[in-house]
DOTORMI-625707 format. One record per atom (N, C-alpha, C, CB): x, y, z. Coordinates in steps of 0.02 Angstrom, whole numbers, plus 50000, padded with zeros to 5 digits. Glycine has a CB too. Example, Ala and Ser with C-alpha at 12.3 -4.5 7.8 and 13.67 -1.06 7.14 Angstrom:
506604971650390
506154977550390
506604983550390
505654977650452
506424988850354
506844994750357
506455000250394
507044997050286
This chain:
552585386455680
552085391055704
551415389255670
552285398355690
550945390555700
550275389855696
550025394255632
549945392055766
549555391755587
549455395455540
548805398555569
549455392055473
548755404855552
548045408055601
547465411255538
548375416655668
546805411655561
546445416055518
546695422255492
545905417455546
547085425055539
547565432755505
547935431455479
547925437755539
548365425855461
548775426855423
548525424355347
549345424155452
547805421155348
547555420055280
547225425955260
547115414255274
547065428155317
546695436855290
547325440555258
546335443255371
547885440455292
548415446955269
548695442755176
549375447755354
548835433755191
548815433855133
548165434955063
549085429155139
547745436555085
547035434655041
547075444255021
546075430155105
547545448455058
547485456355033
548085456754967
547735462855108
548255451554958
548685453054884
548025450754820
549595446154877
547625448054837
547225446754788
546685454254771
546845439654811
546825455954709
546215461554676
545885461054646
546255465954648
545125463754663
544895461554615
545055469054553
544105458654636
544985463954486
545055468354434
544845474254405
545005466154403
544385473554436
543825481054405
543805487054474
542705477554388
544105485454518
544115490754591
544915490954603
543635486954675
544915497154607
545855498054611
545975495954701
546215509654589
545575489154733
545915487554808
545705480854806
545635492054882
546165479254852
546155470854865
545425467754897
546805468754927
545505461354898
544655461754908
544675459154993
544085455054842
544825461355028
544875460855102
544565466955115
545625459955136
544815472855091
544695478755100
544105480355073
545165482255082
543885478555010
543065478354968
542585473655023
543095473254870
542915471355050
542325467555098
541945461555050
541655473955128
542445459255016
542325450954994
542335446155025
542665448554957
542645445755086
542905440855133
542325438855171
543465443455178
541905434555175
541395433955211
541575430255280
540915430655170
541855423855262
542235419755335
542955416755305
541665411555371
543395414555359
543885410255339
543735405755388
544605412655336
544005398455382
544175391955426
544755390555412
543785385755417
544965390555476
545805385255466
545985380555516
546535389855469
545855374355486
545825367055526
546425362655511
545155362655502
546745361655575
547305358555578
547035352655554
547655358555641
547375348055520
547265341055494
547395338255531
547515338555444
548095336455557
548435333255593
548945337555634
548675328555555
549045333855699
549775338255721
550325339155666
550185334055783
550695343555651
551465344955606
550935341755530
552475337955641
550195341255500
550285336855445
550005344155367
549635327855462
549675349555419
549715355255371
548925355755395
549985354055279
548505362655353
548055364355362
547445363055293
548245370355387
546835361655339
546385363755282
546135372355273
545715358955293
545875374255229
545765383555253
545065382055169
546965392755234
544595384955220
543875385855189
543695393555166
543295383555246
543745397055105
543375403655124
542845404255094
543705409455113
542305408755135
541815411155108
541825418755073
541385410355156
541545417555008
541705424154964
541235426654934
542155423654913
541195433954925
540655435254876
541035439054837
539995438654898
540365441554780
540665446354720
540385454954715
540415442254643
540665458554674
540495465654713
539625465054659
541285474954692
539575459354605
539085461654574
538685453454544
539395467654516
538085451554563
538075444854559
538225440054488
537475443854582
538175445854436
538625442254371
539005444454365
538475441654310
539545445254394
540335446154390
540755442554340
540615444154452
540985445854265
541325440054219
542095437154253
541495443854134
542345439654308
542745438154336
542745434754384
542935441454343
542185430754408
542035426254456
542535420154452
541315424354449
542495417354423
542995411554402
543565412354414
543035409854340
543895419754390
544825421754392
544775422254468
545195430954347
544405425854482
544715429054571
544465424754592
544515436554616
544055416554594
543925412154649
544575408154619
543085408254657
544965406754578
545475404554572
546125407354588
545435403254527
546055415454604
546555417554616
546795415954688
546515423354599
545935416554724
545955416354804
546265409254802
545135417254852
545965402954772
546085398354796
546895395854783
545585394654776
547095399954745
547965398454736
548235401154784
548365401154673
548095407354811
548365411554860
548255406854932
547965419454858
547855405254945
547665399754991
548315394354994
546935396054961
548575389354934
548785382454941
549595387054949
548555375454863
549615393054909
550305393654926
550615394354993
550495398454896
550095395055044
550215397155113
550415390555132
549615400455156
551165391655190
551265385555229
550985380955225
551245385855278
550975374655221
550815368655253
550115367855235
550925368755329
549735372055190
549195372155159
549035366155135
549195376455115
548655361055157
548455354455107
548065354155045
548085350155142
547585360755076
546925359555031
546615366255052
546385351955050
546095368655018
546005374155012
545305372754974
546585377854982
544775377255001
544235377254948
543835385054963
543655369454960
543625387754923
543435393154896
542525392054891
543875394154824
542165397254928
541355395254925
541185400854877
540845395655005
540885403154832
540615409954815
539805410654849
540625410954725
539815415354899
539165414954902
538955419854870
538905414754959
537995420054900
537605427754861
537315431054923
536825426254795
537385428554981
537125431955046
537765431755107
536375427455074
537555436755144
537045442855115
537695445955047
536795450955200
537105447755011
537325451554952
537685457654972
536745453354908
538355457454916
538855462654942
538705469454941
539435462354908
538775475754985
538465480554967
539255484954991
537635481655003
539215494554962
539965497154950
539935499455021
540155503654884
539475497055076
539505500455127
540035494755191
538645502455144
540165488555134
540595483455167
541235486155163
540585476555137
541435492155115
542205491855105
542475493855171
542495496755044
543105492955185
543575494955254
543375502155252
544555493655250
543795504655313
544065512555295
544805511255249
544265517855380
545305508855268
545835504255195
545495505155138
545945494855198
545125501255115
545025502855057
544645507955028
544875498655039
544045510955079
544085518955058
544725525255031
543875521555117
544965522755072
545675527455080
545885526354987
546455522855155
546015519155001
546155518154906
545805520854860
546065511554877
545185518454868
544725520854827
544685529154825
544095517554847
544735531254864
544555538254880
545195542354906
543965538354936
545805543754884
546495546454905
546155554554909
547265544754840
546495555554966
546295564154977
546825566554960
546095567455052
């Protein structure tokens, strides 16, 4: 089966970041994914674009390594690379309703 942008999104919601009690799909870190077949049957490349909830984040480094492990463990994953951007700059009005819900349990 085809590896799809949803299924790197559903895997990329086990990753948290540390200082917000929700995954960062739901914080609205996820800026883009790519997922480019290499070859027929030879595995995928998968590109993401990421930001941070704060532009000096001391955790920048852990969670672009976390994403990018979470990435190669997926199927047929060849390669994997991780962008951090700064635009547009992340703001709390990106989070899901999901991760409201977390953030905010009624």
């Amino acid at each position: 089966m085809a590896l799809t942008k949803e299924d790197v999104v559903s895997a990329l919601r086990a990753c948290r970041d540390p200082e917000v009690p929700t995954n960062i799909v739901d914080l609205g870190l996820i800026y883009a994914v790519d997922v480019r077949e290499v070859a027929a049957d030879s595995g995928y490349d998968v590109n993401v674009k990421m930001t941070l909830t704060s532009p000096g984040c001391p955790m920048a480094q852990s969670l672009s390594s976390e994403v990018h492990r979470t990435l190669l463990n997926l199927e047929r994953v060849r390669h994997a690379k991780v962008d951090l951007v700064g635009e547009p700059v992340w703001h709390p009005s990106m989070i899901t309703a999901e991760g409201c819900q977390h953030l905010n349990p009624t």
